[in-house]
DRENTORKOL-3810 file (N, C-alpha, C; in nm, 4 decimals):
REM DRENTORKOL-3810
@n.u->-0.1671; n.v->-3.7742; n.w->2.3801; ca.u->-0.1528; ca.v->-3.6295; ca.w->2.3817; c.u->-0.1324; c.v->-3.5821; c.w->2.2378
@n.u->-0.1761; n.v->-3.4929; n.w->2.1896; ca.u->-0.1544; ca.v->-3.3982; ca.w->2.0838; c.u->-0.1295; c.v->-3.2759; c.w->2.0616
@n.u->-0.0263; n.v->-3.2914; n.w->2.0808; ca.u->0.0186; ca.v->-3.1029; ca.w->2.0712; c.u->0.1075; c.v->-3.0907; c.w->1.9867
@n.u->0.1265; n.v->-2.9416; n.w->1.9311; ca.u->0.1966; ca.v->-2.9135; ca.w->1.8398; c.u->0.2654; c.v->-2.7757; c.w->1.8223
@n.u->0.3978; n.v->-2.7593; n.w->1.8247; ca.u->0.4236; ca.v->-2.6253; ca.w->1.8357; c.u->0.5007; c.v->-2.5720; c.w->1.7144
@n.u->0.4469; n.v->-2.4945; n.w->1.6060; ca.u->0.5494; ca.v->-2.4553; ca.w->1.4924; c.u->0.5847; c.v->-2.3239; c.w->1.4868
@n.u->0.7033; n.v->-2.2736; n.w->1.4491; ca.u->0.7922; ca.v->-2.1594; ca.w->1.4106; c.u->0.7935; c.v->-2.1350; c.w->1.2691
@n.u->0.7215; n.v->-2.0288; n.w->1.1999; ca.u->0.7314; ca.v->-2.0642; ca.w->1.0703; c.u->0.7183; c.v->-1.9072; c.w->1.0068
@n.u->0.7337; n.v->-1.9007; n.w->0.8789; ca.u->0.6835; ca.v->-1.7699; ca.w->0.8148; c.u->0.5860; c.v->-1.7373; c.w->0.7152
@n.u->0.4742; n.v->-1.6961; n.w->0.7053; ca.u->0.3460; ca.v->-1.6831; ca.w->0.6556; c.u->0.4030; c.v->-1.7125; c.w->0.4499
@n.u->0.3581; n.v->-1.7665; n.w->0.4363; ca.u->0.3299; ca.v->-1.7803; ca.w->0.2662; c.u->0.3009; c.v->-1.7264; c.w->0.1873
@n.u->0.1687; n.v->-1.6571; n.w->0.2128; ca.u->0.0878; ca.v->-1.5757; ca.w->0.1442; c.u->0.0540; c.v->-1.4370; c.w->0.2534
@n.u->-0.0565; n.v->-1.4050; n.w->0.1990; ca.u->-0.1267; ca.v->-1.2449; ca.w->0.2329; c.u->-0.2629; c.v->-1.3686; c.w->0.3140
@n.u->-0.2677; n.v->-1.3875; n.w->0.4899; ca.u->-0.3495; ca.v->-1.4610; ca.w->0.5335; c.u->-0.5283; c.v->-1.3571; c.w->0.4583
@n.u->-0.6072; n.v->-1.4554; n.w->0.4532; ca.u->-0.7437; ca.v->-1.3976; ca.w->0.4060; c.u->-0.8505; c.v->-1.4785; c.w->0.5086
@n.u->-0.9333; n.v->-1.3774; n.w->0.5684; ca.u->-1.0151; ca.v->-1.4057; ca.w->0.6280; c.u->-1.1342; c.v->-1.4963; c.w->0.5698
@n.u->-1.2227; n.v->-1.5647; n.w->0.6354; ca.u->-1.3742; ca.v->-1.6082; ca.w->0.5649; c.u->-1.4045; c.v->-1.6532; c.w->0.6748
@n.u->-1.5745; n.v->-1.6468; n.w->0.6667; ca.u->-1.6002; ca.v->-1.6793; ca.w->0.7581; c.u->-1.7128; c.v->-1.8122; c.w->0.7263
@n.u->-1.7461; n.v->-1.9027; n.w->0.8122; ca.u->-1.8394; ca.v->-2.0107; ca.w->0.8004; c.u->-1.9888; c.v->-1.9529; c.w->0.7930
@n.u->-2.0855; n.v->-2.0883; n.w->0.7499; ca.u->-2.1963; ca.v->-2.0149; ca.w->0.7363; c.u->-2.2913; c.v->-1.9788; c.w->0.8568
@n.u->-2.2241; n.v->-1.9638; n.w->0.9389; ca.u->-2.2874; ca.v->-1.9455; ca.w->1.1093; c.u->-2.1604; c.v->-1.8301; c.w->1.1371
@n.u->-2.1130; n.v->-1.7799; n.w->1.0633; ca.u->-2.0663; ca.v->-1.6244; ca.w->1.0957; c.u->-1.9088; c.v->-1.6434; c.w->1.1543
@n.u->-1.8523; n.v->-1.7472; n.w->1.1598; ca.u->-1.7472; ca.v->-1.7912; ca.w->1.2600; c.u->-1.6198; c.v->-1.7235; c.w->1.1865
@n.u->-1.5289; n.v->-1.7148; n.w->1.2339; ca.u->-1.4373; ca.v->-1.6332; ca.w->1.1225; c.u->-1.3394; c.v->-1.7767; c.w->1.1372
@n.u->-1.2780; n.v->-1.7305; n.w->1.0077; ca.u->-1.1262; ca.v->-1.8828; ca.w->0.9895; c.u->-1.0325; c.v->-1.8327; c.w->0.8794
@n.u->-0.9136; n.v->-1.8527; n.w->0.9111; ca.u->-0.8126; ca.v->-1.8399; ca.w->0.8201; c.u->-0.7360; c.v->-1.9612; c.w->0.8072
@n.u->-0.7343; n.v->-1.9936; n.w->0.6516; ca.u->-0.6346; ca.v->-2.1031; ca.w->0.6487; c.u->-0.5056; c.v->-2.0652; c.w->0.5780
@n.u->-0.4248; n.v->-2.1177; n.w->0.6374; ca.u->-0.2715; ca.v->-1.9931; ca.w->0.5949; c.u->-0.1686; c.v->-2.1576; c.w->0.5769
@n.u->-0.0630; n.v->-2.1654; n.w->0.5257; ca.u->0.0710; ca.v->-2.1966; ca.w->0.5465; c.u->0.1569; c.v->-2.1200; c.w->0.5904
@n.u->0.2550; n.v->-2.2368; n.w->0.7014; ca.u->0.3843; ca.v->-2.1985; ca.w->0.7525; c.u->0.5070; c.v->-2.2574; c.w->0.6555
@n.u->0.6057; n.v->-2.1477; n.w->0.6350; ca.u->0.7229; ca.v->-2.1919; ca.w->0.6000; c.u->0.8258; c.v->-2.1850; c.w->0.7123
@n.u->0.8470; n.v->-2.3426; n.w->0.7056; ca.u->0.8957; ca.v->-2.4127; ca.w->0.8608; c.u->1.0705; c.v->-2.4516; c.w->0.8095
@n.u->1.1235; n.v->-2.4292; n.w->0.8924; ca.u->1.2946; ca.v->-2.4902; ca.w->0.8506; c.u->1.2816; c.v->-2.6263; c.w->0.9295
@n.u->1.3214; n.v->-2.7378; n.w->0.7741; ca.u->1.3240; ca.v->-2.8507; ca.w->0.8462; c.u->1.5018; c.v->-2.8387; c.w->0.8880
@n.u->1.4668; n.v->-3.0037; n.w->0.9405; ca.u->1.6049; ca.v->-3.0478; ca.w->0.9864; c.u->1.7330; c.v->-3.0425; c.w->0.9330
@n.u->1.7439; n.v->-3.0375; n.w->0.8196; ca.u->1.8093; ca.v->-3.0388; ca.w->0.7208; c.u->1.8498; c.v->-2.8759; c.w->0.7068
@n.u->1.9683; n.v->-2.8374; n.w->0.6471; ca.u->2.0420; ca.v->-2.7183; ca.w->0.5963; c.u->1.9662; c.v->-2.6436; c.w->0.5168
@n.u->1.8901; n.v->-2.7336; n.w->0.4166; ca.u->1.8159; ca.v->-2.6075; ca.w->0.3078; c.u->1.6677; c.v->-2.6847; c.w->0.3269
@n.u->1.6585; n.v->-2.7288; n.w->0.3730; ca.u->1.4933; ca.v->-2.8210; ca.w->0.3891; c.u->1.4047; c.v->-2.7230; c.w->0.4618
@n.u->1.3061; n.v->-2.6871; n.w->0.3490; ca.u->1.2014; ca.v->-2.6285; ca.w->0.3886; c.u->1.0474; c.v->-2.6980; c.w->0.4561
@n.u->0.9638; n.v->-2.7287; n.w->0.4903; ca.u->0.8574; ca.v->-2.7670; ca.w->0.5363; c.u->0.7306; c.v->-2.6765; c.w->0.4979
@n.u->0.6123; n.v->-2.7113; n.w->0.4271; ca.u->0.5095; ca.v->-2.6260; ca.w->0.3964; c.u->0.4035; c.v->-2.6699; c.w->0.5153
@n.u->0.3573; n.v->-2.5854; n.w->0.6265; ca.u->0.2514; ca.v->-2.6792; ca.w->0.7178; c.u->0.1388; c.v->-2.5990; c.w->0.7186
@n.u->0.0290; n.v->-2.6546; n.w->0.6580; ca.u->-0.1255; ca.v->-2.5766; ca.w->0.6547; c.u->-0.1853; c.v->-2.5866; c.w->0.8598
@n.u->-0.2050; n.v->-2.5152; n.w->0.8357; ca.u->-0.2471; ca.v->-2.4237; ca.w->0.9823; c.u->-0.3962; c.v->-2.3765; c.w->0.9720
@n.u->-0.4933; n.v->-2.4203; n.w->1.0470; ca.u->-0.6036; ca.v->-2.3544; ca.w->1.0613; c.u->-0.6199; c.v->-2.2642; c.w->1.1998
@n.u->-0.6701; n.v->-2.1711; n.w->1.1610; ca.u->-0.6789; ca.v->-2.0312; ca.w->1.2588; c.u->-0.8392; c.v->-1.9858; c.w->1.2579
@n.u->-0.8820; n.v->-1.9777; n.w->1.3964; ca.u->-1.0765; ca.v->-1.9699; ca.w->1.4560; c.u->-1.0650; c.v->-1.8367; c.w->1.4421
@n.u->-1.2010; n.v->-1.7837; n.w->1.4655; ca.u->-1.2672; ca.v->-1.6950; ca.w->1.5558; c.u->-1.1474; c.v->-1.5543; c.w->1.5347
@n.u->-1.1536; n.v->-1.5056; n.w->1.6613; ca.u->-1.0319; ca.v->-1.3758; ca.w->1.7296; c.u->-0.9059; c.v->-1.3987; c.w->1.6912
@n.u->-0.8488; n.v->-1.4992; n.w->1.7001; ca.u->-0.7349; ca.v->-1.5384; ca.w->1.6441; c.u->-0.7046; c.v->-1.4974; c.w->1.4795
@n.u->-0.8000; n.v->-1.5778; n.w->1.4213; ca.u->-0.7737; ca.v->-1.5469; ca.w->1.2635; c.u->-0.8414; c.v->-1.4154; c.w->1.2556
@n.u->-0.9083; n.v->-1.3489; n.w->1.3033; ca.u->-0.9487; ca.v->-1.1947; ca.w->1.2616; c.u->-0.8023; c.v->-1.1341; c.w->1.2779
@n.u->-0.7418; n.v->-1.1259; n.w->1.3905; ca.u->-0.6068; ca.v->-1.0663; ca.w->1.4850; c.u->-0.4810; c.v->-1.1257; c.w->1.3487
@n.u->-0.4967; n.v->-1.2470; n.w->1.3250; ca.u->-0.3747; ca.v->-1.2627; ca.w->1.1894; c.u->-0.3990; c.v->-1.2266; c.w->1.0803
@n.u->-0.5235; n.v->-1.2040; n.w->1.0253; ca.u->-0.5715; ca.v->-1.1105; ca.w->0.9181; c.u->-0.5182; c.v->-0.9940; c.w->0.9198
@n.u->-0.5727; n.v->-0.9024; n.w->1.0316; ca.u->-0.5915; ca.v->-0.7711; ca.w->1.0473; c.u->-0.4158; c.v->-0.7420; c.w->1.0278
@n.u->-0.3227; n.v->-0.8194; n.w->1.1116; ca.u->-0.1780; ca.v->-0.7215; ca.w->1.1949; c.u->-0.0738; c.v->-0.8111; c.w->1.0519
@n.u->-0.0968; n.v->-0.9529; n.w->1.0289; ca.u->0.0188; ca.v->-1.0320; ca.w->0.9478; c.u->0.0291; c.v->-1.0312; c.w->0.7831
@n.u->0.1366; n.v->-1.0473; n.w->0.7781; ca.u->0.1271; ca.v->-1.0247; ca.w->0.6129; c.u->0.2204; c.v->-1.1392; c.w->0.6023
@n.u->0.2503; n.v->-1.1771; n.w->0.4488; ca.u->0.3224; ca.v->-1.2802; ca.w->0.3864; c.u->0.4548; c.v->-1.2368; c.w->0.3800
@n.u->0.5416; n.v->-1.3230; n.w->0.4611; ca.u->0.6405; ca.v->-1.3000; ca.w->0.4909; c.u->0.7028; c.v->-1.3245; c.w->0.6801
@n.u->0.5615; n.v->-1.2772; n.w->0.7581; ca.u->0.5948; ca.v->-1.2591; ca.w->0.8934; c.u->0.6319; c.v->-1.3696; c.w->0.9254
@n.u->0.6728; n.v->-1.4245; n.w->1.0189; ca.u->0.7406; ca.v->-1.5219; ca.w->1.0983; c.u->0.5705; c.v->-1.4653; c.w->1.2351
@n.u->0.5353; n.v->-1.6339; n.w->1.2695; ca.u->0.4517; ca.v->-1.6575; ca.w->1.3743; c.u->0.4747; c.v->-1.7965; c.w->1.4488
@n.u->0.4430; n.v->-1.8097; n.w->1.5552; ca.u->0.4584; ca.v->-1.8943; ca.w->1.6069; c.u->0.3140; c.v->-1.9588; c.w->1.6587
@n.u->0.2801; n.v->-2.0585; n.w->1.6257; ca.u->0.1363; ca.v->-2.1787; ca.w->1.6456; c.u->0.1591; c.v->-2.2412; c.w->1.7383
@n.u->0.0695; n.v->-2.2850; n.w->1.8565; ca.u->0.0362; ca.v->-2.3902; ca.w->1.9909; c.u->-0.1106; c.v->-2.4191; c.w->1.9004
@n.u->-0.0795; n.v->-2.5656; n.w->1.8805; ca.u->-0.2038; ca.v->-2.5956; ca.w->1.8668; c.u->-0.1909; c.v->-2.7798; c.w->1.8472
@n.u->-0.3169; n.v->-2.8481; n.w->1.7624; ca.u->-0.3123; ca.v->-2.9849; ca.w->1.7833; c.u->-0.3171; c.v->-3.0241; c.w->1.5811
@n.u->-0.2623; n.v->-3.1265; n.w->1.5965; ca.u->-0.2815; ca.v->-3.2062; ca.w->1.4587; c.u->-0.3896; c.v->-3.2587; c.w->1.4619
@n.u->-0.4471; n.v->-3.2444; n.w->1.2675; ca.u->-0.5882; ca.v->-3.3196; ca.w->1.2882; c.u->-0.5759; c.v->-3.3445; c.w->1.1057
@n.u->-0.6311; n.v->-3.4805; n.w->1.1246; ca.u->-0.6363; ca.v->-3.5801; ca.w->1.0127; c.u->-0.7012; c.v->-3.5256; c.w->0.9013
@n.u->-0.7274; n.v->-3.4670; n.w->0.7765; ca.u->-0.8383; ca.v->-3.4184; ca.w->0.6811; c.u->-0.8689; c.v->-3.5655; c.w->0.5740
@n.u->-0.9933; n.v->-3.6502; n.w->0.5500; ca.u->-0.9553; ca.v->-3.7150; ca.w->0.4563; c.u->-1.0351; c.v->-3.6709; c.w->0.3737
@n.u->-1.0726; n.v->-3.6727; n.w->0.2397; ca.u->-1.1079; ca.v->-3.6621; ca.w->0.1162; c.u->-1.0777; c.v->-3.7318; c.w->0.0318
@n.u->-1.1799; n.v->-3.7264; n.w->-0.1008; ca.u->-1.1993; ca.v->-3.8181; ca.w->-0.1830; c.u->-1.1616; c.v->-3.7360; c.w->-0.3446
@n.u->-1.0302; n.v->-3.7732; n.w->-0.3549; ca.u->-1.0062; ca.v->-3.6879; ca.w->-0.5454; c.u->-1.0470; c.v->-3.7320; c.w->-0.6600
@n.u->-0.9991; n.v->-3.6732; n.w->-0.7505; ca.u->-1.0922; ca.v->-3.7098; ca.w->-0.8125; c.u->-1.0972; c.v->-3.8485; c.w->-0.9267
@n.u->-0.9971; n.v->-3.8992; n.w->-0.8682; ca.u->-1.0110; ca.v->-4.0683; ca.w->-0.8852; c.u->-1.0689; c.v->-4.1278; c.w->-0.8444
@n.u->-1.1550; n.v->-4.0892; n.w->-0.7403; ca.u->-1.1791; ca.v->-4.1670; ca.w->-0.6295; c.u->-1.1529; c.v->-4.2302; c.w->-0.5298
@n.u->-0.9692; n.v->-4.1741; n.w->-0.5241; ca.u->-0.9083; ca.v->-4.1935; ca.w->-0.3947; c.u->-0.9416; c.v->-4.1380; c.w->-0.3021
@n.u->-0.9143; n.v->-4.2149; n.w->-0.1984; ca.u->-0.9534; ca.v->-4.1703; ca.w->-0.0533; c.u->-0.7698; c.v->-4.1134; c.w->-0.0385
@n.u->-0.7916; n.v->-4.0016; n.w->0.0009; ca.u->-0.6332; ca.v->-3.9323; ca.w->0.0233; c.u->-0.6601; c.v->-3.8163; c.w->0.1676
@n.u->-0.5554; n.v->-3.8726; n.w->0.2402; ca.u->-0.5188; ca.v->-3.7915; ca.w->0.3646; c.u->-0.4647; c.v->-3.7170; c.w->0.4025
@n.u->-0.4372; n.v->-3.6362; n.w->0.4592; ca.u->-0.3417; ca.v->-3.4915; ca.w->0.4586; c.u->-0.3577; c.v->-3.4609; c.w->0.6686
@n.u->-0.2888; n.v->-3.4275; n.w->0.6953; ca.u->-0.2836; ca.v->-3.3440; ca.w->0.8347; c.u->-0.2468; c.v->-3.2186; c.w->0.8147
@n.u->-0.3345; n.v->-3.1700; n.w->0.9081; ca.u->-0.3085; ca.v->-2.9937; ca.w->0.9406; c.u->-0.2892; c.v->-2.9700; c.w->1.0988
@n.u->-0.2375; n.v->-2.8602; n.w->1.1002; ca.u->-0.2110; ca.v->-2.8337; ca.w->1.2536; c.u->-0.3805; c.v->-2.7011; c.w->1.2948
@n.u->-0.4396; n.v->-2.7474; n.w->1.3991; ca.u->-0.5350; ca.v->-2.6414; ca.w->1.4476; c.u->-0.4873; c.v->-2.5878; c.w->1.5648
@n.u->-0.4985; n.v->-2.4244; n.w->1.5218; ca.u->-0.4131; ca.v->-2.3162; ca.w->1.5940; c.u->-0.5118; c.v->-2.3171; c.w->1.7533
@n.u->-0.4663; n.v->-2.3686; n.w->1.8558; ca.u->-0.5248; ca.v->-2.2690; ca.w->1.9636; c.u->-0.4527; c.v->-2.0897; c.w->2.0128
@n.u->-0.3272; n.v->-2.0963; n.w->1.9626; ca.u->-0.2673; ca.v->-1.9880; ca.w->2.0176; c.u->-0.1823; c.v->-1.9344; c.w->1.9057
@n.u->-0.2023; n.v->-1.8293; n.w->1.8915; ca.u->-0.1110; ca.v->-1.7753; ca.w->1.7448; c.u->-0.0054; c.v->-1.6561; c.w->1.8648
@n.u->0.1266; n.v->-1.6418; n.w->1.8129; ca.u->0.2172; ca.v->-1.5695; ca.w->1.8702; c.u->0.2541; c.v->-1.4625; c.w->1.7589
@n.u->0.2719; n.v->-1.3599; n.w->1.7292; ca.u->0.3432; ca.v->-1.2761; ca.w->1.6421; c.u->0.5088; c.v->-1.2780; c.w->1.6474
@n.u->0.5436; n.v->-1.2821; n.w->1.6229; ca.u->0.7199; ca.v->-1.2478; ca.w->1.5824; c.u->0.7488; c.v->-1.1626; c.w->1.5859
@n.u->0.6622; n.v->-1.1102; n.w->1.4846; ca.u->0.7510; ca.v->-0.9831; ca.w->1.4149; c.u->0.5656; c.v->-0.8904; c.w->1.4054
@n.u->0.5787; n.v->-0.7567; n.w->1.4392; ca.u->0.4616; ca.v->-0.7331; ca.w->1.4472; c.u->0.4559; c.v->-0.6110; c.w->1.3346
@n.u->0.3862; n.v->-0.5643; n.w->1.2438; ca.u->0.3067; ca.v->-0.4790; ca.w->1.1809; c.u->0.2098; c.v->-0.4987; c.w->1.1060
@n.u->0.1386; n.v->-0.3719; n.w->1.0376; ca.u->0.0166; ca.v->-0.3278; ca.w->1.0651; c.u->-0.0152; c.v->-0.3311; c.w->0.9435
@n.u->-0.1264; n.v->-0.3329; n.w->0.8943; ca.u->-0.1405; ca.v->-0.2894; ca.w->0.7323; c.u->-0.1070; c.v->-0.2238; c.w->0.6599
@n.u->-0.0658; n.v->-0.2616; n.w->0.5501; ca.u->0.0139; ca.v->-0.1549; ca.w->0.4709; c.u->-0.0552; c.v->-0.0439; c.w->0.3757
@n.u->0.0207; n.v->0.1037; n.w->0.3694; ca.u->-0.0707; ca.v->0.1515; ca.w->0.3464; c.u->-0.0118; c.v->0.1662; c.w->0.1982
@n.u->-0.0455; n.v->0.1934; n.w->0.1430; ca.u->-0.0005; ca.v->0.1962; ca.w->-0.0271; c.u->0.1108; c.v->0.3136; c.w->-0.0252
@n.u->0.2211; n.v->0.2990; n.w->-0.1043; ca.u->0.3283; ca.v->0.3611; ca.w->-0.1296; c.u->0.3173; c.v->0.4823; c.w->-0.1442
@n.u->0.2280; n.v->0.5064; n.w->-0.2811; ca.u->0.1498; ca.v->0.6319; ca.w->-0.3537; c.u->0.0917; c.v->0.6887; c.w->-0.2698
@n.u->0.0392; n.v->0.6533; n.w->-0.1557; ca.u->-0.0279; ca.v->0.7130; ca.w->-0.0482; c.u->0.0250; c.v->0.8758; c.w->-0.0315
@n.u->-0.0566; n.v->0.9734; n.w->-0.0447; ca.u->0.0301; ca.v->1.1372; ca.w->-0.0039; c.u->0.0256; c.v->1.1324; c.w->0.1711
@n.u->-0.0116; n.v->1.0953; n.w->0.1929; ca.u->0.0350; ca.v->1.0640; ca.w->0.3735; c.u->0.1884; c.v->1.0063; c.w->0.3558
@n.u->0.2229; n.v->0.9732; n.w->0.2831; ca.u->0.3883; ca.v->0.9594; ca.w->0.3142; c.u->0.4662; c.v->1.0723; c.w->0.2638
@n.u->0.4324; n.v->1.1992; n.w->0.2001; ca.u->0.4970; ca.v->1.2976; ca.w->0.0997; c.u->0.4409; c.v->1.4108; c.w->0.2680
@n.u->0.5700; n.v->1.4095; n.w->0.3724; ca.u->0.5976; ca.v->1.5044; ca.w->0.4550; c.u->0.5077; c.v->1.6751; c.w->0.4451
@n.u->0.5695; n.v->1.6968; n.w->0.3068; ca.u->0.5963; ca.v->1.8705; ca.w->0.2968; c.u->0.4611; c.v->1.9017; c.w->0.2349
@n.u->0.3324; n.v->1.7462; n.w->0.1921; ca.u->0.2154; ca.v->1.8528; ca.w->0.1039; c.u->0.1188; c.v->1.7750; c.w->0.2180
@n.u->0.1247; n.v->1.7268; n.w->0.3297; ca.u->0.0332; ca.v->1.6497; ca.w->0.4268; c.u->-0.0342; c.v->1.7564; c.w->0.4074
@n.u->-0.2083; n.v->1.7392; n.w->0.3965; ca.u->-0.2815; ca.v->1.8344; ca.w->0.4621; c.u->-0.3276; c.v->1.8194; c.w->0.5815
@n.u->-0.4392; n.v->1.8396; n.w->0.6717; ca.u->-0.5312; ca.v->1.8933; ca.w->0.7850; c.u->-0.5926; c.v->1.6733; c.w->0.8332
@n.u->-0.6328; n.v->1.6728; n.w->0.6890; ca.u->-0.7108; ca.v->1.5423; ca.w->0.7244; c.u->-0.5996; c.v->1.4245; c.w->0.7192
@n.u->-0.4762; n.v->1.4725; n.w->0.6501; ca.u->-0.3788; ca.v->1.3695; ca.w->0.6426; c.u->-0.2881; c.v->1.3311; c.w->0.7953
@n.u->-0.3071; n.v->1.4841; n.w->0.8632; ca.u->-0.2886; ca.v->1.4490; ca.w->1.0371; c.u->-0.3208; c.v->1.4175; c.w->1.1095
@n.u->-0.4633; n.v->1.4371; n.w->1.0684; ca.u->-0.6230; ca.v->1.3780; ca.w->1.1327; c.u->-0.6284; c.v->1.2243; c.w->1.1058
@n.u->-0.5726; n.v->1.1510; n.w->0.9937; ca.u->-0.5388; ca.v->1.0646; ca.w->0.9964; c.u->-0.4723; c.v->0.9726; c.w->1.0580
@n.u->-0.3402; n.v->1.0377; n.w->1.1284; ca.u->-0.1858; ca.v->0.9648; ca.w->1.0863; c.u->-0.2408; c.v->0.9725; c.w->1.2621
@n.u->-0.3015; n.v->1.0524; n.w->1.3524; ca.u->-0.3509; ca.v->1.1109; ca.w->1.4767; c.u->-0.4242; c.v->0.9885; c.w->1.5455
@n.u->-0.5377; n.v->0.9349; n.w->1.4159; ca.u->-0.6202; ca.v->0.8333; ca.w->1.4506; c.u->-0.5653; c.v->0.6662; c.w->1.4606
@n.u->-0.4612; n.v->0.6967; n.w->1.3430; ca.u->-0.4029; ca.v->0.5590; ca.w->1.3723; c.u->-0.3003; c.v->0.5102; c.w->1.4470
@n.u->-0.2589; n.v->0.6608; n.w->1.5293; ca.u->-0.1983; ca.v->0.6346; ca.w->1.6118; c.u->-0.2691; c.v->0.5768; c.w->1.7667
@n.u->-0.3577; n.v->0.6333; n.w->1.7929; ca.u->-0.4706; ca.v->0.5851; ca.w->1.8512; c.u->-0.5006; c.v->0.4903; c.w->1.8273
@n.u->-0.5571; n.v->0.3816; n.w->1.7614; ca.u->-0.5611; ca.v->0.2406; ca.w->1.7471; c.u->-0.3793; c.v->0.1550; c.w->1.7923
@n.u->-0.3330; n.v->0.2166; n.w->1.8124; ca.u->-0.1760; ca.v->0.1407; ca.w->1.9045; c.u->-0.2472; c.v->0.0718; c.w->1.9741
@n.u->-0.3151; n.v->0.1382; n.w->2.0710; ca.u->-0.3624; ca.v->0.0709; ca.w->2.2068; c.u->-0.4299; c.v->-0.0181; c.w->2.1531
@n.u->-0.4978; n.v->-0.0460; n.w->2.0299; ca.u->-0.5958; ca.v->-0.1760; ca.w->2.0774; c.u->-0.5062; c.v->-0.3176; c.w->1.9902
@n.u->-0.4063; n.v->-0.2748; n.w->1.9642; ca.u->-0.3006; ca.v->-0.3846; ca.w->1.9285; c.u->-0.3107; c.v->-0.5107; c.w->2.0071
@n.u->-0.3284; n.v->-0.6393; n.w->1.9601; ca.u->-0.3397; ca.v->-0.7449; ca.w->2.0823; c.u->-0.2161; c.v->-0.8065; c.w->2.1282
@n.u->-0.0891; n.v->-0.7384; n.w->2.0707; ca.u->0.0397; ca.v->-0.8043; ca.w->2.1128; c.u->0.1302; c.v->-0.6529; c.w->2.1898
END
């Protein structure tokens, strides 16, 4: 059996790409609390398809997510010519934690209340409307 379940908090700003057959993938690290009092754990995580579009789109560096998925062996050759091995965990199920949305820039005048104009409500209107298609 191979399964794998981690609790962790995003590293970076996850970035989408996709393969050359259109597939989407994100490869992200978890910052995992090991066993230990101050022991941290770095665990590379690969994320498919809907999944890694959905952790692109909603997660940022910092979130806390939770992974169901399986370990899988990577080997490669450096540039010694060692043969060197590494494991990663492959995500079947990504969980959110902690959920928000893209950020919109600080400077943004959609945050300055008293000079909003017409299209800045028309805005704030539309993205309220995208709530619903939230996948968590």
């Amino acid at each position: 059996m191979n399964t794998v379940n981690i609790l962790g908090h995003l590293t970076a700003e996850p970035e989408l790409k996709k393969t050359k057959n259109g597939i989407s993938v994100c490869n992200v690290y978890l910052a995992v609390r090991g066993t230990k009092e101050f022991e941290i754990d770095f665990i590379p995580v690969q994320v498919w398809r809907t999944n890694a579009e959905n952790l692109c789109r909603y997660m940022h560096k910092g979130n806390k997510i939770a992974v169901a998925g399986r370990l899988k062996e990577v080997s490669y050759i450096d540039n010694n010519n060692n043969v060197r091995h590494s494991i990663e965990v492959v995500a079947n199920e990504v969980y959110y934690c902690e959920t928000t949305r893209k950020k919109i820039d600080d400077n943004d005048p959609i945050f300055d209340e008293e000079h909003r104009t017409k299209e800045d409500w028309d805005r704030i209107a539309s993205e309220t409307d995208k709530i619903e298609e939230l996948p968590f």
